[in-house]
Structure formats: C-alpha cells, structure tokens
N, C-alpha and C positions, 0 to 999 in steps of 0.2 A: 500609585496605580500602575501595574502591569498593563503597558498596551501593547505589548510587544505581538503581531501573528507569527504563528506558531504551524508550519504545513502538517502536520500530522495531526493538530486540534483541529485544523480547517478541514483536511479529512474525515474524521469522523462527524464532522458539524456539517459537511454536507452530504456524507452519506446517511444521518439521519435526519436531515431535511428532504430527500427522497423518498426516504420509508413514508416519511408520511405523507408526502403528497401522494405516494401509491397507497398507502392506508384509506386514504379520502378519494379516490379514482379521481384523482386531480393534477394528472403529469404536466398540465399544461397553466398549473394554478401558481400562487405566491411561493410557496415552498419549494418548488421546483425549479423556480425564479432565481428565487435565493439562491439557490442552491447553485444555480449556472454563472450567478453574476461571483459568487467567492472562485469557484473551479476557476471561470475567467483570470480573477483576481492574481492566483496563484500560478497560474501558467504563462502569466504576462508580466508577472514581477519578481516571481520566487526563483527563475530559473537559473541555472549555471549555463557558463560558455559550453560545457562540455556533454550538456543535456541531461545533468540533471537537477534535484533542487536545492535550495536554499533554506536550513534550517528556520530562520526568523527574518521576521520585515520588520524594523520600527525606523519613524522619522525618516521615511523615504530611501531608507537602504536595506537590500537584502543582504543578512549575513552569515555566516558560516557554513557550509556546506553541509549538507544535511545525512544522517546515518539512516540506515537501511527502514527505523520504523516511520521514518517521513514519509518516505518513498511507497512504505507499501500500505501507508491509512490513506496517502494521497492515491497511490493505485487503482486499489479498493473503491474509493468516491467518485471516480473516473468510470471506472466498470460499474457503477450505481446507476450512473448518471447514463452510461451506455443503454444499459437496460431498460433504464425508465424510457429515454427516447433516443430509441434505434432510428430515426431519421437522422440526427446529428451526429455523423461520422466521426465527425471532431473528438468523441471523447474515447471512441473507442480504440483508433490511431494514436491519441494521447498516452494511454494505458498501455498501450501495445510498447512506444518509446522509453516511456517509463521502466517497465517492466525488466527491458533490455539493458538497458541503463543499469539498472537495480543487480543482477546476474554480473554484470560486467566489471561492474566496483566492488561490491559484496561479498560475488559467487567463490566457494574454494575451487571449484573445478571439478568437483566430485557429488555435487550436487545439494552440498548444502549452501549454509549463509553466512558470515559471518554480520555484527551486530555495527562495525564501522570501515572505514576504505581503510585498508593497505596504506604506510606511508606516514600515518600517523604517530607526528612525535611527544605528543602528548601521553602515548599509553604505552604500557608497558606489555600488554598482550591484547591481542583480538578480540574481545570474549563473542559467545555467541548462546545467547538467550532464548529458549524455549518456555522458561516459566512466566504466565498471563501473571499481570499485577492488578493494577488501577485499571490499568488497558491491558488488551490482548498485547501477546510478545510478536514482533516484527515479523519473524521468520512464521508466524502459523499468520497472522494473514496471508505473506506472501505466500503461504501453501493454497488457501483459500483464491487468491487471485490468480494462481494457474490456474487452478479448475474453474474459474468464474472465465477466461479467456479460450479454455479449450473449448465450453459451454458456449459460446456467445460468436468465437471464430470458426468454430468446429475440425481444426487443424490439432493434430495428433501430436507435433512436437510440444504445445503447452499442457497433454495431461502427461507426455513424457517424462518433464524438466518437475511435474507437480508428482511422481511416483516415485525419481531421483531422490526429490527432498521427503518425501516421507521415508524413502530407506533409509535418511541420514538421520532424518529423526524419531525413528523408531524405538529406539531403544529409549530416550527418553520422557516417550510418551508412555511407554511400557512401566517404566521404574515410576514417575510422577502422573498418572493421568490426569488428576484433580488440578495440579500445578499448572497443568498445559492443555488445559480442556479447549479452548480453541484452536488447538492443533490436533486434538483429540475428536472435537465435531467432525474435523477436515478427514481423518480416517472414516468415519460414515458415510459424510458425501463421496467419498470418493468409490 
C-alpha cells in the first residue's frame, strides 16, 4: 500500500473538494471541511525551514524538498480555498508566501520557471516543462495562480510576474497548444 501524502495530490484533492462545496452553495459544509482540515495538514507538517514545502509525508516525517509542481497544485488549493472563503486571511497570505517562495527557488530571473531548485546534484540539467500530462505541468498553473492573486489582491506586480511568464512561454504554447493547454486556457484568462 502506498500511504505516502504527496503536497501536490493534496493540492489538487482540495482544490476539488472546494469546487464542490461551491458547486453545492456549501462553503461552510463537509467539503470545504475537508478541505481546510488537509490545507491545515499540509502547512503544519509539510513545510521546510526555509518556507517552503516538503515533497512527501509518511510515518511522521516530512521528506524531500519539493519541486515547483508541489508548490504550485499546493498554491492553486490555497487561492481556492482563498476564494471560497475570503474571511479567512490565512489562506490567502499562505498563497501569497508560497508563491514567493516558488519565484525565489524556481524563477530564472527572467520570468520563467524552471521544474526543480538550483543545486541539485542529482540532475544533470534543469529541465523546464510546459507539456500537461496526467496533470497540468507546474509552470502553467503557476501562470494560472498569478492571475488568480492579481484577481483576488488586486496589486499589479502579480499580473506583472503572470505576463513575464507567458512571454517566456509563449513560444511554447504557440509550437504545442494541445501539449499545453492549461497554459494555453491561462492565455484567455489573461
């Protein structure tokens, strides 16, 4: 049995526990519960000293430091959770830290992503992935969660840093749209 959590499946598992509590006009019902009690979960045991998170949790230890698509399904469930309920600051300041965090490890400087931190002796190059697989690819949520922060903060530097990375990946989404179609939705929202 794999019991291992995983922040990026817990991302997505409570940004679709959200959707439906908002499908059911229910922000204040089980689903949205749930939904707070995993965020909890993961902000209280997933974290690194350095702020930010922890790939996996199993048997009471969080381990490996987690690459850019943790960071931005966990984002992502953060500004869900934001929206569904904007009285609880917490998640939105949560997203906010994160977000920084994510730019700060990831960012090249020029406005795109790369897909793991700097420093890593495991790999032989960077790489940096724009094609959606099983899941959408890291870098087009994180396109998606700038505009969900300019949205929701209404401060001008996050649709800045969200127009930055669509010029980095432009060309990308141009050659593959299909490949990268939720970096490719993120071109209409924007």
């Amino acid at each position: 049995t794999d019991d291992k959590v995983l922040a990026s499946w817990n991302g997505l598992m409570i940004a679709g526990l959200v959707r439906t509590a908002e499908a059911l006009g229910d922000a204040g019902g089980p689903y949205a519960d749930a939904a707070v009690r995993a965020a909890r979960f993961v902000l209280g045991w997933m974290r690194t000293p350095s702020g930010g998170l922890y790939r996996s949790f199993r048997l009471g230890r969080a381990t490996v430091e987690a690459p850019l698509e943790d960071h931005a399904f966990f984002v992502h469930a953060l500004l869900t959770l934001a929206a569904c309920r904007p009285a609880e600051g917490a998640w939105l300041a949560a997203a906010r830290d994160l977000a920084e965090h994510a730019e700060r490890t990831f960012g090249d400087g020029q406005g795109g992503y790369f897909d793991t931190a700097a420093g890593r002796e495991d790999l032989f190059v960077r790489a940096r992935t724009l094609h959606d697989g099983a899941t959408p690819s890291g870098v087009g949520v994180v396109l998606h969660n700038l505009l969900d922060l300019h949205r929701l903060t209404g401060e001008a530097s996050w649709l800045d840093r969200a127009a930055r990375l669509l010029t980095a990946l432009s060309g990308g989404i141009d050659a593959a749209p299909v490949g990268a179609v939720n970096a490719a939705r993120a071109v209409l929202r924007a």
